[in-house]
Every structure is written in structure tokens, then in C-alpha cells.
N, C-alpha and C positions, 0 to 999 in steps of 0.2 A: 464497395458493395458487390457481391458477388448475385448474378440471377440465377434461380435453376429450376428448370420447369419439370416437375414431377409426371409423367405421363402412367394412368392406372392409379393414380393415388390411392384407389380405395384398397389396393390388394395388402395382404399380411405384410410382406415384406417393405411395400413400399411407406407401410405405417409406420413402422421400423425409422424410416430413415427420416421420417416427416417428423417425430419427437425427438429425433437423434438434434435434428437440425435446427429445431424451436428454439432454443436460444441462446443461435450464434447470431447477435446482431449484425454481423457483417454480409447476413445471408439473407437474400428475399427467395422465398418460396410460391414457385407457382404450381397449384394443383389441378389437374384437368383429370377430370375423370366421367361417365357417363350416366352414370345413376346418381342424381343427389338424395335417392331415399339413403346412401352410403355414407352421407355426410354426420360427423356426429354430433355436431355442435360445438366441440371444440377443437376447432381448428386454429393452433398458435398465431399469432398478431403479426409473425413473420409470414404467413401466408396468405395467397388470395384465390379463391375457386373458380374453376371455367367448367362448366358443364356443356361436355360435347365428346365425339367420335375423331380417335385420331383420322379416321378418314373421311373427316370434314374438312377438304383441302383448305381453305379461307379460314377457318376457326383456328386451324392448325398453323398458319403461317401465321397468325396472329396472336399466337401464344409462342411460337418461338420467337418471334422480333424481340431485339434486346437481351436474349436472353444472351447466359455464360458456357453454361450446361445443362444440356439435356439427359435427364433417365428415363430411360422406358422401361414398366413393369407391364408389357402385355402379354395378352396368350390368346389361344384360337385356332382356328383350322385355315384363318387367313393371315395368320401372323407373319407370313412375308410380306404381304401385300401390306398391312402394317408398317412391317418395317421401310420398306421401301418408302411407303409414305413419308417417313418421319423423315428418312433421309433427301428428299427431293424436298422439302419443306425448311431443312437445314442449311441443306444447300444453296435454296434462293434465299435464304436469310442472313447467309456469310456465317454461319454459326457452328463453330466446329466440333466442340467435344462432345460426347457421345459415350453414356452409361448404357447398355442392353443387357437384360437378363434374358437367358436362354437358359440351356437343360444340359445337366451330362448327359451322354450317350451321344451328340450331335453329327460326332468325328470317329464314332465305332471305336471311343479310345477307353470304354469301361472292358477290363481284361477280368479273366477267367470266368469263375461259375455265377459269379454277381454281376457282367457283362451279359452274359447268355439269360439269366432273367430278365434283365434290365433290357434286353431284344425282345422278348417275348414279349414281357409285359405293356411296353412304350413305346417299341420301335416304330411302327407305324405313325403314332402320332407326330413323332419327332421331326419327319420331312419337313412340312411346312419351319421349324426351329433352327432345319439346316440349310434352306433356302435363304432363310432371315440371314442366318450368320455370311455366307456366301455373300448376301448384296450388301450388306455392313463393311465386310474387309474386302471388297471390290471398290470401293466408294472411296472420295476423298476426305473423307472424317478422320479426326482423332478420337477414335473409339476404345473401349473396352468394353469387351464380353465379358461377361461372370456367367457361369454353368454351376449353379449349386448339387448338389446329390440330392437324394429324397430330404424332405424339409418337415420339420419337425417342432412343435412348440415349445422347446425347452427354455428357461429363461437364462441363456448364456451366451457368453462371448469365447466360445472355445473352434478356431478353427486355422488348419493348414490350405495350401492353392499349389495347383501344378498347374502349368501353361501348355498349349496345344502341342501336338507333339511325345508329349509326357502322357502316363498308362495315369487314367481317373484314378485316385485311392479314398478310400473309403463306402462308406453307403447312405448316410447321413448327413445334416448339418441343420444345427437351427435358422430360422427366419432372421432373428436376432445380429447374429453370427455374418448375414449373410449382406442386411443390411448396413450391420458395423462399416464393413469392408469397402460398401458404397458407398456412404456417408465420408468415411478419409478420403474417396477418388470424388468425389463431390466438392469437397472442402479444398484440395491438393490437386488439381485437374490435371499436375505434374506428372503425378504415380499413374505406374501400369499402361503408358500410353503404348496403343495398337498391342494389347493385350490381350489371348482369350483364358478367361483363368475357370479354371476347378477349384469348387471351393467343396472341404470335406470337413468332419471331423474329426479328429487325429484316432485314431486307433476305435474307429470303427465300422476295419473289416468284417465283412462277411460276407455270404452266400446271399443276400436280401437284408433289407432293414429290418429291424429287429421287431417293427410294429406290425412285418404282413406277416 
């Protein structure tokens, strides 16, 4: 039996991975997230709900004991602080692997004219994203990062990844697409380890997403 404590459960993406996961018997799903008016009622039999703030030291180390893998789906203007939480929580729990979703742009590695919006429009918000990342691959964790591109409802599983270092491509990527990817490094704790990955949608380049 594999454990994995979803952290954010309620966000789009993390929905994604929480019916990805519904029924792989080998897998206990734990869901923590902070709003139960979020909850929908059906939440698969492989799951069990904690309602609370990852930065509820004590609720937090008590949703990681036992676990296998952790994901985080958070965001914020504290999302370091967050993160770090998660990691110091981890840590006193001997618990190593570690799914985080952050943002492209983190690493000023989105190029040309779809890089220079992508500053304008986010870049500020991003610090706290690149803090996160920073005390992540400072840490003793076996982590992965995933940096999706703008995220989009579409119903598919259509997606390429470049790793740090490498120029971001694309401008897009669905929810779906984004949790897929999750869900194999959730199941496979093998794959992508001390990875930060871009995940895009193949051949869509531009100048901006095609929705602003």
C-alpha cells in the first residue's frame, strides 16, 4: 500500500490527480485541505479528509506520519513559508518524496516575446514561487518540481517537459495534462527524482496564451 497525502486537494489540478488515483487499490489517499465548504461529497473510498492549514505545525506533522509521498498544490503570497513548512514537517517525519507544483517563469527561463509578457504580467508574483523552489532543492528531500505554463481546461492528456536549465516551451498546458504527469511520479516515486520539470503543450508557441 502506497500513502500519499495530497496537500490543496481542493485546487483544479489536484482534482485531477485525486480521480486519477481513485481506483488504484494499492494507493491510500490523504486529502488535507482548508475549506471543507470544498468538499464534494464524493470523495473516492481510497481517500480520507483533514481539514486544516499546512501551516498548522501539529495537524501537519500529523498528516505526514506514515505517509510515502507528499504533493503540494499550494499558492499564496506565503508560499515559501509554506513550503518550508512542508519541508521541516517532512523532515521530522523521516518522509522523503516530495511532488511541488510551482509556476514557469521561476528561473527567468521563459525566452523571447512570451518570456517578456510572462515578466510583466507575473513576475512579481513569482518571488515567493522562487523562494519555495530554492528551500525545496536546498533540502534533503527527494523532490520534484513541475512548473506547468498557463493552465487551461481542456479535456486532454496532451503534454512535452524540459528540466531546469533548458529555455520553457510553449504557453499552455491543461490541468489534466498536468496532473497526469503527477499522478505516474505519485504511483512511480522512481521517476524524475531531484527534478524541476516544464510542462507545456506541444506546439503552443506564442507570444501569450491564446485565451488573454
Amino acid at each position: 500500500m502506497k500513502n500519499v497525502l495530497i496537500l490543496g486537494a481542493s485546487g483544479q489540478i489536484a482534482q485531477w490527480v485525486v480521480r486519477s488515483l481513485a481506483g488504484d487499490k494499492s494507493v491510500q489517499q490523504t486529502l488535507l485541505l482548508r475549506d471543507p465548504r470544498k468538499l464534494t461529497g464524493q470523495e473516492p473510498v481510497n481517500a480520507k479528509v483533514v481539514i486544516g492549514s499546512v501551516l498548522d505545525k501539529k495537524l501537519l506533522r500529523q498528516a505526514v506520519t506514515g505517509q510515502d509521498v507528499v504533493y503540494a498544490n499550494l499558492t499564496g503570497d506565503d508560499l515559501d513559508k509554506q513550503a518550508k513548512a512542508v519541508i521541516a514537517a517532512m523532515e521530522a517525519e523521516g518522509v522523503k518524496r516530495l511532488v511541488f507544483v510551482l509556476s514557469l517563469g521561476i528561473y527567468d527561463e521563459v525566452p523571447g516575446k512570451f518570456g517578456e509578457w510572462n515578466r510583466v504580467t507575473i513576475g512579481e508574483d513569482l518571488k515567493p514561487f522562487r523562494r519555495a523552489a530554492d528551500a525545496i532543492e536546498a533540502s534533503g528531500l527527494v523532490y520534484t518540481i513541475v512548473r506547468p505554463a498557463w493552465l487551461t481546461d481542456e479535456d486532454e492528456v496532451d503534454y512535452e517537459l524540459t528540466t531546469k536549465g533548458q529555455p520553457f516551451k510553449g504557453t499552455v498546458v491543461s490541468r489534466r495534462s498536468v496532473a497526469n504527469l503527477i499522478a505516474q511520479i505519485v504511483t512511480h516515486p522512481e521517476l524524475r527524482v531531484c527534478e524541476s520539470l516544464g510542462v507545456n503543450k506541444p506546439g503552443s508557441d506564442g507570444d501569450k496564451p491564446y485565451f488573454m
